[in-house]
Structure formats: C-alpha cells, structure tokens
ZADO-1210 file (C-alpha; in nm, 4 decimals, padded with zeros to 6 digits):
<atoms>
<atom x="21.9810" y="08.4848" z="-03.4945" code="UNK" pos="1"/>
<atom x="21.8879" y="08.6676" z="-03.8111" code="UNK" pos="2"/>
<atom x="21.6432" y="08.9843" z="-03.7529" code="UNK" pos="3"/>
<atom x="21.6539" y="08.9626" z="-03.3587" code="UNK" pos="4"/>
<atom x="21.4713" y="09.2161" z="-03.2464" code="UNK" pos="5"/>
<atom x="21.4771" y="09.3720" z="-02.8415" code="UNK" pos="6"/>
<atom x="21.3236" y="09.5944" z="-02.6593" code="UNK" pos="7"/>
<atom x="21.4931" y="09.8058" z="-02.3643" code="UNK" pos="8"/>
<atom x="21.3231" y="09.7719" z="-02.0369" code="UNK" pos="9"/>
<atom x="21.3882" y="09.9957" z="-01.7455" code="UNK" pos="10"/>
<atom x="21.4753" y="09.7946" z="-01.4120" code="UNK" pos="11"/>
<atom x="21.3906" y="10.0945" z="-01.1930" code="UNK" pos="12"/>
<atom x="21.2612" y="09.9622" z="-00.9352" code="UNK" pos="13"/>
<atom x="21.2753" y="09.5731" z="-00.9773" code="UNK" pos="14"/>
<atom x="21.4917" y="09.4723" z="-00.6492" code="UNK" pos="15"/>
<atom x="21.2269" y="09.6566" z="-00.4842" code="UNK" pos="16"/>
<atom x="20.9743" y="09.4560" z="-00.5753" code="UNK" pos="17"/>
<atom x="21.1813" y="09.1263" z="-00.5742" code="UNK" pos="18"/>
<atom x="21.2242" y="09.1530" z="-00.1880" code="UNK" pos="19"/>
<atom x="20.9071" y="09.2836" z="-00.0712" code="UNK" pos="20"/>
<atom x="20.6063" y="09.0495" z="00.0609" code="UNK" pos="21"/>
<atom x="20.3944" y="09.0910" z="-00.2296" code="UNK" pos="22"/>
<atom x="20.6941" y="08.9055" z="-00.4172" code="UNK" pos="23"/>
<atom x="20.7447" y="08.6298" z="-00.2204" code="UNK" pos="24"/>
<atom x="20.3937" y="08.6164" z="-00.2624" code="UNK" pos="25"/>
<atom x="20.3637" y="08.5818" z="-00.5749" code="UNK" pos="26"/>
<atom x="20.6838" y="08.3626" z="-00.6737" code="UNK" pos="27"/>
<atom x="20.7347" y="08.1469" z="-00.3658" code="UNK" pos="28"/>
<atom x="20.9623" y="07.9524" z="-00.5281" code="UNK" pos="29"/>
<atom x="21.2110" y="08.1899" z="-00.7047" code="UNK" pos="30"/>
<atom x="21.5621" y="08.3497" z="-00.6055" code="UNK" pos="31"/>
<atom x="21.5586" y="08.7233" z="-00.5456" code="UNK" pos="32"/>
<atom x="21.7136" y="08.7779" z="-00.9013" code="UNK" pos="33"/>
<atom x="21.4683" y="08.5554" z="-01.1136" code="UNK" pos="34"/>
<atom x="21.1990" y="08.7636" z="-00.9083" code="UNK" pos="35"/>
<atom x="21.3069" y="09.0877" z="-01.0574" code="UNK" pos="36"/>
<atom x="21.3605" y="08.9529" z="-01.3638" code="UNK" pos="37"/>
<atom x="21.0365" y="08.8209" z="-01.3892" code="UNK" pos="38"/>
<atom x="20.8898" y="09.1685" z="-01.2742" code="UNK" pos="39"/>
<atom x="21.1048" y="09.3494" z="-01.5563" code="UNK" pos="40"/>
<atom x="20.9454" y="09.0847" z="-01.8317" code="UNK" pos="41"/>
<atom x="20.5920" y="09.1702" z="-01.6882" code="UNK" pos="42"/>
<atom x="20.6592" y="09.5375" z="-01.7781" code="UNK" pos="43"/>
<atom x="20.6416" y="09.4479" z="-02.1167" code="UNK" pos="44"/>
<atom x="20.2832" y="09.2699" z="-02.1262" code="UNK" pos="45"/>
<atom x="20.1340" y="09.5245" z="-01.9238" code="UNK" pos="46"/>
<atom x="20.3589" y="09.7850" z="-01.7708" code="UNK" pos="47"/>
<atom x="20.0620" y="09.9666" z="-01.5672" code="UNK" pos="48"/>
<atom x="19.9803" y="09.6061" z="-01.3787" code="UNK" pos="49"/>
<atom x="20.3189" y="09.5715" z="-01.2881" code="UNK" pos="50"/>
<atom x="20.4659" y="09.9112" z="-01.1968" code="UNK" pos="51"/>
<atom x="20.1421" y="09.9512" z="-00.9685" code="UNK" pos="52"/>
<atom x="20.3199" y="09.6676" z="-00.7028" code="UNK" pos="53"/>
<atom x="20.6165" y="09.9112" z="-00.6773" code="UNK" pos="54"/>
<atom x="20.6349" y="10.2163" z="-00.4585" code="UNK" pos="55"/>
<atom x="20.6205" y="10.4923" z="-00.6976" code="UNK" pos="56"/>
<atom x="20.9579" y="10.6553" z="-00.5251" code="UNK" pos="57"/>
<atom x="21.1540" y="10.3305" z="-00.5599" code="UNK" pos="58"/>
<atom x="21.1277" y="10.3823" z="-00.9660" code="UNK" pos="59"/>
<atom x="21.2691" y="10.7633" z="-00.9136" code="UNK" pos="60"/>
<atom x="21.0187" y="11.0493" z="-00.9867" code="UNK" pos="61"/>
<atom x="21.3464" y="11.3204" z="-01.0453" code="UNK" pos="62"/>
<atom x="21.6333" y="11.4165" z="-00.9117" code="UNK" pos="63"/>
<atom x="21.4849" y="11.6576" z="-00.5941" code="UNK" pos="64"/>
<atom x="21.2592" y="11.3825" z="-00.5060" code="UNK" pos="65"/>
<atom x="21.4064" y="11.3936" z="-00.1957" code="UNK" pos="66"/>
<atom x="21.4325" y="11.7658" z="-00.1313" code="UNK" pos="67"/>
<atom x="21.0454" y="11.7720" z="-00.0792" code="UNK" pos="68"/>
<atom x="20.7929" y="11.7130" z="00.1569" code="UNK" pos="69"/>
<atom x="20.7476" y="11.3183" z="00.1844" code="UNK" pos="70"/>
<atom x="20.3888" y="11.2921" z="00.2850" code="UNK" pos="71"/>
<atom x="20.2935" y="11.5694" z="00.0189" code="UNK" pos="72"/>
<atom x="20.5292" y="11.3519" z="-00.2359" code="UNK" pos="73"/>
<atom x="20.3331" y="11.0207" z="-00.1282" code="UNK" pos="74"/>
<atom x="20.0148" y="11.1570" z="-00.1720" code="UNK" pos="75"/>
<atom x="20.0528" y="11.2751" z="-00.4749" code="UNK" pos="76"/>
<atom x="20.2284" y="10.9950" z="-00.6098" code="UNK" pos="77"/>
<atom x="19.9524" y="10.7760" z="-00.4890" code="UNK" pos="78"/>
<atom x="19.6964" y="11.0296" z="-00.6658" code="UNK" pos="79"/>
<atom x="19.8811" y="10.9774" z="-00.9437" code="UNK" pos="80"/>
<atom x="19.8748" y="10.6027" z="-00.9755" code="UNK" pos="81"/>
<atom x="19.4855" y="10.5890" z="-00.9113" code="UNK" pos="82"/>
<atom x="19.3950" y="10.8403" z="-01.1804" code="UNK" pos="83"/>
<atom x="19.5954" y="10.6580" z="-01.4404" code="UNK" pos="84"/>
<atom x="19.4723" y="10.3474" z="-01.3425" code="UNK" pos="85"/>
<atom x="19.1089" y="10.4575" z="-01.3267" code="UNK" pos="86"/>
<atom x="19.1629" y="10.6322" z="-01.6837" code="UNK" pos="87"/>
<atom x="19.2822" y="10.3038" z="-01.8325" code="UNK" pos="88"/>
<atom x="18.9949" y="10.0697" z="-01.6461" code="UNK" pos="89"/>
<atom x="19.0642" y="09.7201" z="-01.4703" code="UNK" pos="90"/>
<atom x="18.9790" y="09.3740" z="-01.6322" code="UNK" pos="91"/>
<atom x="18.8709" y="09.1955" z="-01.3302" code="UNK" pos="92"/>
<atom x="18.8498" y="08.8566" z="-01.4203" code="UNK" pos="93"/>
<atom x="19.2619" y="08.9227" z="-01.4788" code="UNK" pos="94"/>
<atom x="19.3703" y="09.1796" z="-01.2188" code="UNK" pos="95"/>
<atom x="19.6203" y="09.1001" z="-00.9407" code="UNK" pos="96"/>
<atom x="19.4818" y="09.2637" z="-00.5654" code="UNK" pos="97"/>
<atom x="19.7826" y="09.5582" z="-00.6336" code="UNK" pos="98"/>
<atom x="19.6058" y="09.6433" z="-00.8962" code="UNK" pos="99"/>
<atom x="19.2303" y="09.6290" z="-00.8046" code="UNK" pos="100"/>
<atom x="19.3687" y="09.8007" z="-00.4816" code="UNK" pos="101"/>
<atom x="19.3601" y="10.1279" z="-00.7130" code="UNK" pos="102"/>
<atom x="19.0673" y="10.1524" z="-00.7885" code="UNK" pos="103"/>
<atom x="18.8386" y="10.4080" z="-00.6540" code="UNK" pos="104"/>
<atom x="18.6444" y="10.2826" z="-00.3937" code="UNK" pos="105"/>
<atom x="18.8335" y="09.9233" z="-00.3219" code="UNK" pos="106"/>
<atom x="19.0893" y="09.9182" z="-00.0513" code="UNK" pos="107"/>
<atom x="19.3690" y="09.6420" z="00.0237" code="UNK" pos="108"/>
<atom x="19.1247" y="09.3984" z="00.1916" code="UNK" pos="109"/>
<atom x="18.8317" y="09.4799" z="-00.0469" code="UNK" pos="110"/>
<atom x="19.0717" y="09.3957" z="-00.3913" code="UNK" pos="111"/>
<atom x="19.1704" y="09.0878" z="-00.2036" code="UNK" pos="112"/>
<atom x="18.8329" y="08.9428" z="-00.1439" code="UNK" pos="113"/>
<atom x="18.7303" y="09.0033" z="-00.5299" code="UNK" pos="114"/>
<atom x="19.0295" y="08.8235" z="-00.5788" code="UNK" pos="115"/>
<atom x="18.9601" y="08.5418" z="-00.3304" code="UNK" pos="116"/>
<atom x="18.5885" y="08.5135" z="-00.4566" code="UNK" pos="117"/>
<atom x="18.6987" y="08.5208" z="-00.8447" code="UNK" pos="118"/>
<atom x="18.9182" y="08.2187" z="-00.7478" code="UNK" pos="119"/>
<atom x="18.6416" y="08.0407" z="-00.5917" code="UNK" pos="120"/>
<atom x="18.3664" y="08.0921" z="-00.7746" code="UNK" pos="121"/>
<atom x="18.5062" y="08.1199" z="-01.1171" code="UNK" pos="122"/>
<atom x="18.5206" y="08.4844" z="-01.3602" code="UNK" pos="123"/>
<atom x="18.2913" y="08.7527" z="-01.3070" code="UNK" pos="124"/>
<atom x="17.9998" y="08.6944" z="-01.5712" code="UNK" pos="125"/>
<atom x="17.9002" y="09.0944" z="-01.5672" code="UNK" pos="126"/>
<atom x="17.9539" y="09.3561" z="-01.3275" code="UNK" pos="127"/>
<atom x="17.6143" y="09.3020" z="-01.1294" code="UNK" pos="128"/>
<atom x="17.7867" y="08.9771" z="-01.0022" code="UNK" pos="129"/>
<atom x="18.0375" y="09.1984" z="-00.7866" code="UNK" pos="130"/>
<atom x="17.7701" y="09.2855" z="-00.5414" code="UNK" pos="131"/>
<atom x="17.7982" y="08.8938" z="-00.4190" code="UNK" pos="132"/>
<atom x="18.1458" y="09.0030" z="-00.2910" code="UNK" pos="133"/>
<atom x="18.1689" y="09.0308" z="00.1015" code="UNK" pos="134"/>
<atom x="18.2148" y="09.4187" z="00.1820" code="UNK" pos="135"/>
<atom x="18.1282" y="09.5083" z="-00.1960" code="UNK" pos="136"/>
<atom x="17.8216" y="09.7567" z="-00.0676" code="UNK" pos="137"/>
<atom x="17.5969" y="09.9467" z="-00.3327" code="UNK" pos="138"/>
<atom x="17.8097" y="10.3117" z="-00.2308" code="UNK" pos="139"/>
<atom x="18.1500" y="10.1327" z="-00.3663" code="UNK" pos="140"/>
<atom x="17.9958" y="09.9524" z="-00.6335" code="UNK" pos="141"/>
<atom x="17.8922" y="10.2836" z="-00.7581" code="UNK" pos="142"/>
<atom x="18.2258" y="10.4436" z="-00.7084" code="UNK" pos="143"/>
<atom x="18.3968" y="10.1795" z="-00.8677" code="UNK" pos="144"/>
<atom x="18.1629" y="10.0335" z="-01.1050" code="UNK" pos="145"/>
<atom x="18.2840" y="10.2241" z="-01.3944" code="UNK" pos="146"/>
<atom x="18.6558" y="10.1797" z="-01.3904" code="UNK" pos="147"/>
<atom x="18.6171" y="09.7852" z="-01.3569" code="UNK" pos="148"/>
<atom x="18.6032" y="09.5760" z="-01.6559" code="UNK" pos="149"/>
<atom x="18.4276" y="09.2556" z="-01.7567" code="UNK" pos="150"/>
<atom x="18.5511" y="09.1492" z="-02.1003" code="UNK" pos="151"/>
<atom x="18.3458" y="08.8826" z="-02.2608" code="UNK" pos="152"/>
<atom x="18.0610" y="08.8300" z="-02.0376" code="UNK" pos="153"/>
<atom x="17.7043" y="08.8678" z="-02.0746" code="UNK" pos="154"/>
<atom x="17.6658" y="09.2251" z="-02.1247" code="UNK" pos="155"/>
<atom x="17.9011" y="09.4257" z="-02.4132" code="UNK" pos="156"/>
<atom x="17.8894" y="09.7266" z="-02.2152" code="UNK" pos="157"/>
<atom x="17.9969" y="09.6027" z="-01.9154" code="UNK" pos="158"/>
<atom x="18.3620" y="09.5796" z="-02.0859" code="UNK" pos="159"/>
<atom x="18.3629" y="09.9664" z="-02.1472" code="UNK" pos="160"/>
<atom x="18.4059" y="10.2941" z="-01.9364" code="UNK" pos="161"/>
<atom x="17.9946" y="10.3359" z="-01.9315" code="UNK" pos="162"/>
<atom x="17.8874" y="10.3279" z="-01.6019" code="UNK" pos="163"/>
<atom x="17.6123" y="10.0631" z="-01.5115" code="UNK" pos="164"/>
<atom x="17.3450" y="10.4357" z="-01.4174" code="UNK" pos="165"/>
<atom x="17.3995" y="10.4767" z="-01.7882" code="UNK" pos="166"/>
<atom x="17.2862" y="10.1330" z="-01.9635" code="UNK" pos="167"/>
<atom x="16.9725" y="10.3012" z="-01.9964" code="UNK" pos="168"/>
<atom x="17.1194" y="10.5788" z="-02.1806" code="UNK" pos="169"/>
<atom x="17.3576" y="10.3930" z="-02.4136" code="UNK" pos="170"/>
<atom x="17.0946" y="10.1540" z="-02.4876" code="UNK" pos="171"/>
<atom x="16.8623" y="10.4271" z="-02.5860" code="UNK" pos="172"/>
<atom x="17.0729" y="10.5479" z="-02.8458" code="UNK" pos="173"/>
<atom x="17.1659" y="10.2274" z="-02.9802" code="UNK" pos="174"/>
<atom x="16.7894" y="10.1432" z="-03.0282" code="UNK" pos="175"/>
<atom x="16.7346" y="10.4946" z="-03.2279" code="UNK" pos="176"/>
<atom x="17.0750" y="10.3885" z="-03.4531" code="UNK" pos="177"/>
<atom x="16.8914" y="10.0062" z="-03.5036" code="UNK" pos="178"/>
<atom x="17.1336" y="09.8744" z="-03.3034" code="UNK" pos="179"/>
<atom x="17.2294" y="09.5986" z="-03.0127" code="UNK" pos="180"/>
<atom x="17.5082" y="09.5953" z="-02.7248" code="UNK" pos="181"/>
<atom x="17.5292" y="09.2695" z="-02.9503" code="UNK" pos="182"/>
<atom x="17.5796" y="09.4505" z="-03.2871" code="UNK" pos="183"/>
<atom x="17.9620" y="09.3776" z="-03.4369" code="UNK" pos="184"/>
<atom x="18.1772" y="09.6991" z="-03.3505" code="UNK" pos="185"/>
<atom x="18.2386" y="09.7911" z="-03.7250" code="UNK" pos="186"/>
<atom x="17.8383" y="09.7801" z="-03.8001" code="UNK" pos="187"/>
<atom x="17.7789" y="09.9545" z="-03.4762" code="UNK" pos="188"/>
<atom x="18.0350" y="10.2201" z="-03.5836" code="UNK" pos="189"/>
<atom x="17.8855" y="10.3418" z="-03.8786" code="UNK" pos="190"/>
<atom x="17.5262" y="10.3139" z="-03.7346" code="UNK" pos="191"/>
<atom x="17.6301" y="10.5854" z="-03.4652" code="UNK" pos="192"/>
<atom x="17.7982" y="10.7971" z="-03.7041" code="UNK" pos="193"/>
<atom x="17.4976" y="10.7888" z="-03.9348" code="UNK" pos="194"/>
<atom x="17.2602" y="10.9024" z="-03.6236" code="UNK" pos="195"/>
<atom x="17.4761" y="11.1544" z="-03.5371" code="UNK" pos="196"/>
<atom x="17.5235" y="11.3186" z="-03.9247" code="UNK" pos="197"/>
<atom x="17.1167" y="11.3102" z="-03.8915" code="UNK" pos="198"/>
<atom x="17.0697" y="11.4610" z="-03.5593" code="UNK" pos="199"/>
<atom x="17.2807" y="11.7065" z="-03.3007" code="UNK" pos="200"/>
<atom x="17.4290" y="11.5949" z="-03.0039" code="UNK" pos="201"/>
<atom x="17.2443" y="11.8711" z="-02.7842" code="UNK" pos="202"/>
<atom x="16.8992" y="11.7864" z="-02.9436" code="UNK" pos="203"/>
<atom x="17.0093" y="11.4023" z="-02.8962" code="UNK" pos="204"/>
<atom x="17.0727" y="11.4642" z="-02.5481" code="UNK" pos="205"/>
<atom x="16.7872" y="11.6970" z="-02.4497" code="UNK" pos="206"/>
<atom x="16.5386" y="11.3854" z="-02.5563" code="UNK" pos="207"/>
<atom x="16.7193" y="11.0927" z="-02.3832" code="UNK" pos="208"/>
<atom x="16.7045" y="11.3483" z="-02.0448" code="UNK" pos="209"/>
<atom x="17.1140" y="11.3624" z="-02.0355" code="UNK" pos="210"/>
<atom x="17.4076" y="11.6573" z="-02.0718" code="UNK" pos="211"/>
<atom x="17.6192" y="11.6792" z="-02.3973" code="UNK" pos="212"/>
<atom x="17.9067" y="11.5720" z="-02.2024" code="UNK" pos="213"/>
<atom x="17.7808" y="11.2225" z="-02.0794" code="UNK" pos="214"/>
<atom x="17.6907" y="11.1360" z="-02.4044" code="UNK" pos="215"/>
<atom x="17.9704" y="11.2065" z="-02.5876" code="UNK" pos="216"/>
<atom x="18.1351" y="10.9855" z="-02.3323" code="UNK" pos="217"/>
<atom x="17.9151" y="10.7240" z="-02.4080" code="UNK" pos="218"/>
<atom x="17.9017" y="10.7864" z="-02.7726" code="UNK" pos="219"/>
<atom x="18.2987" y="10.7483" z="-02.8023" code="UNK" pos="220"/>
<atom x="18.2842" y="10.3897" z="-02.6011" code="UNK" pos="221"/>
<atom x="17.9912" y="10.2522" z="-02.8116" code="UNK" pos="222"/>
<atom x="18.2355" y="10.3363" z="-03.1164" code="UNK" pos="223"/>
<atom x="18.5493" y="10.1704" z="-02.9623" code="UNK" pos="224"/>
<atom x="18.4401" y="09.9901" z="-02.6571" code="UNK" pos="225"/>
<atom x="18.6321" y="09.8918" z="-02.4162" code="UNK" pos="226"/>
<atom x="18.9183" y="10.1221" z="-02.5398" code="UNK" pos="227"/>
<atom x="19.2289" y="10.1267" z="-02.4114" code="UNK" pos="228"/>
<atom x="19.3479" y="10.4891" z="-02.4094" code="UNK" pos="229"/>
<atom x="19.7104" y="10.3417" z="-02.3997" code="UNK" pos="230"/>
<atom x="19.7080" y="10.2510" z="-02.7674" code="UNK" pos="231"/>
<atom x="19.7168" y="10.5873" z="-02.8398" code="UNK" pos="232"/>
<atom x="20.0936" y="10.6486" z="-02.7508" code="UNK" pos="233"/>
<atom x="20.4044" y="10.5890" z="-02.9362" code="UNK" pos="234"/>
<atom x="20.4649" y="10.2111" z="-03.0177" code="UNK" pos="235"/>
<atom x="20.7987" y="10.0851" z="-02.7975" code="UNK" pos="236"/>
<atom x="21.0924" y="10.0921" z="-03.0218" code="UNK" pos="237"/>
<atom x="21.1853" y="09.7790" z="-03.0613" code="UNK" pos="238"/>
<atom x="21.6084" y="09.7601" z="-03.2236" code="UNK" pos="239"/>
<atom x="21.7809" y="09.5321" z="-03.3560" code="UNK" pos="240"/>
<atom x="22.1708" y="09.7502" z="-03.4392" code="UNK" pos="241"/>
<atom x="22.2399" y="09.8785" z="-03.1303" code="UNK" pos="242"/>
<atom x="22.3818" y="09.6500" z="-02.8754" code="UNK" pos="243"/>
<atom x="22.6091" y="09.8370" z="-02.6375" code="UNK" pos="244"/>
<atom x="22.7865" y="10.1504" z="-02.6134" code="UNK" pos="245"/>
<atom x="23.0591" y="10.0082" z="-02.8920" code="UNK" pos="246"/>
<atom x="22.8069" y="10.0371" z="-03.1543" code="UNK" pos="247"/>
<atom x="22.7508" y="10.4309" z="-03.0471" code="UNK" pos="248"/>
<atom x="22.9154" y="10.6505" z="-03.2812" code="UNK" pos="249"/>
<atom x="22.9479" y="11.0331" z="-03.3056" code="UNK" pos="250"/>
<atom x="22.6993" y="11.1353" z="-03.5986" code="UNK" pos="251"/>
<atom x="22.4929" y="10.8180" z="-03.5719" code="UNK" pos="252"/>
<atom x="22.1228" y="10.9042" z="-03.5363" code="UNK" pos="253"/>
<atom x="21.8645" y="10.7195" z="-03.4157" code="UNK" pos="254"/>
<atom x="21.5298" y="10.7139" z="-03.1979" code="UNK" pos="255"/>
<atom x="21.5186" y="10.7183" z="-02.7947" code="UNK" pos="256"/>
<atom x="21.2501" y="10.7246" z="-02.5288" code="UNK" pos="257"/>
<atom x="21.2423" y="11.0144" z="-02.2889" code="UNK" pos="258"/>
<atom x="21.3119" y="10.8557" z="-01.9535" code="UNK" pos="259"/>
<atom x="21.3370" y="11.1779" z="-01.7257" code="UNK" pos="260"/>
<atom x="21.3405" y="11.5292" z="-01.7792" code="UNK" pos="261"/>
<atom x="21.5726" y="11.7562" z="-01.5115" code="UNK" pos="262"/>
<atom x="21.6594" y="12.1380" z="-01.5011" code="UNK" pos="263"/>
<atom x="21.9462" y="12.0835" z="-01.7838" code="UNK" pos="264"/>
<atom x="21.8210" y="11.8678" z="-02.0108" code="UNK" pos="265"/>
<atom x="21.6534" y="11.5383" z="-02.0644" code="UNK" pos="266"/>
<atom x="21.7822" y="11.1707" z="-01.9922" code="UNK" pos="267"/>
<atom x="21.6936" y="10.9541" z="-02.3264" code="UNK" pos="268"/>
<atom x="21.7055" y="10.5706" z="-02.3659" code="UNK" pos="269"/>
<atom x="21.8563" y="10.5066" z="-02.6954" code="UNK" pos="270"/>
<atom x="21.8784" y="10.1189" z="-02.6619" code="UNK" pos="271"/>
<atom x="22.1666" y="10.0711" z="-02.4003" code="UNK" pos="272"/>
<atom x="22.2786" y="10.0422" z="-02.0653" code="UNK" pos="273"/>
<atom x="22.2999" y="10.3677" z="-02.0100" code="UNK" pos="274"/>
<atom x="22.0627" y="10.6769" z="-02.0860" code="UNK" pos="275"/>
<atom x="22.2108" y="10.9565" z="-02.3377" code="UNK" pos="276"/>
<atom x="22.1923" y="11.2847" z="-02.1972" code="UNK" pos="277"/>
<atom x="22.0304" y="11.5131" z="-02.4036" code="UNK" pos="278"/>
<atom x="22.1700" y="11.8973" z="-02.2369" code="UNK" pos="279"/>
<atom x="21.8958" y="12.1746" z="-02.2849" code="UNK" pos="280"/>
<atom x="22.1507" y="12.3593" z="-02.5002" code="UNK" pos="281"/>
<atom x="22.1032" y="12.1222" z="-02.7647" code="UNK" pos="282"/>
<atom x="21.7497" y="12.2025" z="-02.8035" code="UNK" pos="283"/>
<atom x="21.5882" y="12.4133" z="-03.0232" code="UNK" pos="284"/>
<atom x="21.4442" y="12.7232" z="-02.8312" code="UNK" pos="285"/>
<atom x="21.1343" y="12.6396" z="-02.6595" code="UNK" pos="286"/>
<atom x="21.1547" y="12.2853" z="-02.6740" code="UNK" pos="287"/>
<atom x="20.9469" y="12.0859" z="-02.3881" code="UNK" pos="288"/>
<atom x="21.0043" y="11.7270" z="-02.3775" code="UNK" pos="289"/>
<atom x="20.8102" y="11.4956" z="-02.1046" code="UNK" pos="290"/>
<atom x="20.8588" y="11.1149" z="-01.9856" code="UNK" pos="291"/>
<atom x="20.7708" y="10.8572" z="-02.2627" code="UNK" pos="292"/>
<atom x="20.8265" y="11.0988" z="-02.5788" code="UNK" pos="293"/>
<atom x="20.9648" y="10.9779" z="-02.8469" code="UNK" pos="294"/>
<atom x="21.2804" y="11.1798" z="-03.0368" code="UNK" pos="295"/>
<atom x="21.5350" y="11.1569" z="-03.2541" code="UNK" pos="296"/>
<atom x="21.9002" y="11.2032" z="-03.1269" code="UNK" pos="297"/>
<atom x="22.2251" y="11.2561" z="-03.2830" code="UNK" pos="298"/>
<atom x="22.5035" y="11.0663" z="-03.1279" code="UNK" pos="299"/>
<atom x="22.7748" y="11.3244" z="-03.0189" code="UNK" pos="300"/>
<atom x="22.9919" y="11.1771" z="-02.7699" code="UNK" pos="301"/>
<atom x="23.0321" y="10.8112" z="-02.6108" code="UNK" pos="302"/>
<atom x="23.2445" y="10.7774" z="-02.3115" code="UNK" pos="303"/>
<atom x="23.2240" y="10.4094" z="-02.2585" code="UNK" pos="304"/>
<atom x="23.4522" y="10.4142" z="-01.9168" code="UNK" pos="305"/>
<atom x="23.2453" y="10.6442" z="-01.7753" code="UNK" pos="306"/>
<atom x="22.9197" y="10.5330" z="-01.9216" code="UNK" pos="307"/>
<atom x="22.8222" y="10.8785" z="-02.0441" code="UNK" pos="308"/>
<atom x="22.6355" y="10.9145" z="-02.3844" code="UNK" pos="309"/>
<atom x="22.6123" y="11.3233" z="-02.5024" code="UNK" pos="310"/>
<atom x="22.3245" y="11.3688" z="-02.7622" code="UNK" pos="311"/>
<atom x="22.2094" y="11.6502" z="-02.9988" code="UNK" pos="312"/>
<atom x="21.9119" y="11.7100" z="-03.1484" code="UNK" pos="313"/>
<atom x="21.9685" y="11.6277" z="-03.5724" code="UNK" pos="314"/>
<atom x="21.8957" y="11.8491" z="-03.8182" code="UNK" pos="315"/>
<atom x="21.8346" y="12.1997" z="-03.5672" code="UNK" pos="316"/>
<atom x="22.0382" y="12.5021" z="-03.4264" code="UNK" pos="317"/>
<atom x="22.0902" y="12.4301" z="-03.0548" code="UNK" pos="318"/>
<atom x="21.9572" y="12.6973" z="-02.8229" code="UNK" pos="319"/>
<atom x="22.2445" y="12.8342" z="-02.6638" code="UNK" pos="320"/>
<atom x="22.1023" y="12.9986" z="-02.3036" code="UNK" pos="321"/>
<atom x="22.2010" y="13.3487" z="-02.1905" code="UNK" pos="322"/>
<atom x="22.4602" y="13.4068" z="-01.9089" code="UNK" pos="323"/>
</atoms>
C-alpha cells in the first residue's frame, strides 16, 4: 500500500490485562489474544485510559523492580498513576470506572456508581449534576471536583482544571476583560492578554481577594481551556522504512523513543521488535535521557539471531567512563 504509515506500540503488559476480570468484563465475547490486542490498539487513542487497567509492575518499571520493597514499590506506583491522572483531568461523560477510580477522592465502588448513573440517566450536563450520585458527598465532590471534566455541557468552565470555589474568580476576570465563559477561545485569548498588558497580576489579584498563584492557574485555563498537558510532548513517530531487523543497517540513522533507562545505558524503540540498546559509553558526557524522549540513533550493530540492536549516538564523541 503506497505511503503506509505505523506506529510501534509496546505490549508490556497486554496478557495481563487480557486475563484479568476487568477484561472479561469488558470484552465478554473475545479470545484472550483479540483481548490484548484490543488493549494494545486502545494505547494508541488514549494511552493514559488504558495503561491505568494494568498493574503498573506488570508493564516493568526497571530492571531492580524486584530487588525492592513491594509495598513501598506499590505505593508509589499507585501515587504515581493518580498524580498523572489528576494532572491530565478525567472527561466523565467518557471515562471507564479504572479510570475514574484515580481520581482523588473516588474509590472502586464510588467510580462505578458515576458510571452506573451516567448509563442511566444519560451524560453529565455540568459538574453540579455529580452530587445526584449515591455516595458522591460535598467533602469528595470538593476533592475531586477539579480533576473531573465535563466537555460540552452547560458551563465552559466546567471542562477545565478551575475548580467549581473558583467560578467566582474566573468569572470576575472575564467580566473586567468584556468577556463570557461563552466568548470563542481565540477572542477570549487576546481579551486576557490585553487585561493583563494593562494591569499586574499581583494588583489583579489583590482586588478579586485571591493569591498570584491561583490566578495564574486560572488565567492559563481561560486561555486554553480544557488543556490537555499531554499535547505538549513529542508527537509518536509514526515510520513507514523500517519493517524488521533486515532493514537495520550499520550507519543508518534514524529516530527512537526512550523505552527504559538502566545503570548502562538506555533501551530505545527504533520501530522493531526489539529495543536498540543505547550503552552509556556512547553518550556524550553528561547525557541524561528519561522514558518517552525522543533521540536520534546511529545504527551500529544488528544481531538478528539474537535480537540485539547496538546504537550510537550520530554526530558526537562517546563518553568513554573511567576504570
């Protein structure tokens, strides 16, 4: 097919998922094998609402995950999940129970009685409607308030990061820029920017009875509401040359995503099977690479039996460690 394009997908993970409850759950009808395939395909649409269903320490976390304390390892990987999934926000009028479950403030049983009530009763028009939920209290709708999402309902704000205690606040401001919730986002934009060129934030904030902090955190969602901070990371590399290890060849360079990072170097998916080791030797001094960056490699060695890909970093003098 001419210009095929792919995308790599990491499986970490997947038979996990394809055999547990929540699985079986959600595809009844499927084989084991379609299940994780169907869970890898997810990843793609929304990798956070996926990977959330899968025990963080069936995906692999590095190679001493083992070597440590369990319960501190849980813990933190459960800390983890929740922060990132409170950073990003939940839509939800879309959000499976695994997902909702992560969100500070809603349990297991909670998540699953928004669920069951969203399925009954139809989508959540604004946030105010999740008080009708059984066991949704005003203490968690306060904790969790600002994390969850309502995306095309009655109120704009209620599909951004402001917290419901700060309408009043946000509203304020958009009334001394001449502005609605309503008010298209490009319009709004430049409204905000103009009332802040005219007045400083600390003045802005001392009349409006709020700290600097909250309202730059409110000014930054009125700009881009509903931002997803997501969109700020590198694009996924999507290929269309490389195929298997055969098309590998010493000298070729191309771009790979950092999938782990260990004590001698980095593990890099550069479109195959197999990850390309990437040896800290080969890095310039001082180099720190983390999960999910994107780099260029140089292709030094392909060892197809033994599926082992050696890469270099192009274009720099390796770092060569003392004895």
């Amino acid at each position: 097919i001419p210009n095929l394009q792919y995308l790599i997908v990491s499986e970490a993970g997947a038979s996990a998922y394809s055999a547990s409850p929540l699985a079986r759950a959600e595809l009844p009808d499927m084989d084991v094998s379609i299940r994780g395939a169907v869970s890898i395909a997810r990843r793609v649409q929304d990798p956070l609402a996926e990977l959330v269903k899968i025990n963080p320490q069936s995906i692999g976390v590095g190679m001493y995950q083992h070597d440590v304390n369990q319960a501190q390892l849980a813990a933190a990987l459960t800390s983890a999940v929740e922060s990132v999934v409170n950073s990003v926000g939940v839509d939800v009028n879309s959000a499976s129970p695994a997902l909702l479950t992560h969100v500070a403030g809603i349990g297991p049983k909670l998540a699953a009685r928004i669920v069951a009530h969203r399925d009954t009763n139809g989508p959540f028009p604004n946030r105010m409607a999740l008080k009708s939920v059984p066991g949704l209290g005003s203490k968690t709708f306060e904790q969790a308030a600002g994390f969850l999402r309502v995306r095309g309902g009655d109120n704009p704000l209620d599909g951004s990061a402001i917290h419901p205690e700060s309408y009043p606040i946000a509203e304020a401001v958009l009334k001394r820029a001449g502005l609605t919730p309503q008010t298209e986002s490009a319009e709004q934009e430049a409204g905000l920017a103009e009332l802040q060129a005219q007045q400083r934030l600390s003045v802005l904030a001392a009349e409006l009875g709020t700290g600097v902090p909250t309202l730059t955190d409110i000014l930054e969602q009125l700009v881009r509401p509903g931002r997803d901070p997501r969109a700020d990371l590198p694009a996924p590399i999507l290929r269309s040359d490389v195929l298997t290890m055969d098309d590998l060849q010493p000298g070729l360079r191309l771009k790979g995503t950092v999938r782990n990072v260990v004590d001698f170097g980095a593990f890099v998916d550069v479109g195959v099977k197999h990850d390309g080791l990437l040896h800290r030797s080969k890095m310039p001094a001082g180099t720190r690479l983390k999960v999910g960056d994107v780099i260029e490699v140089e292709i030094l060695r392909v060892e197809p039996e033994r599926g082992r890909i050696a890469l270099g970093w192009p274009g720099s003098e390796p770092h060569r460690p003392t004895p």
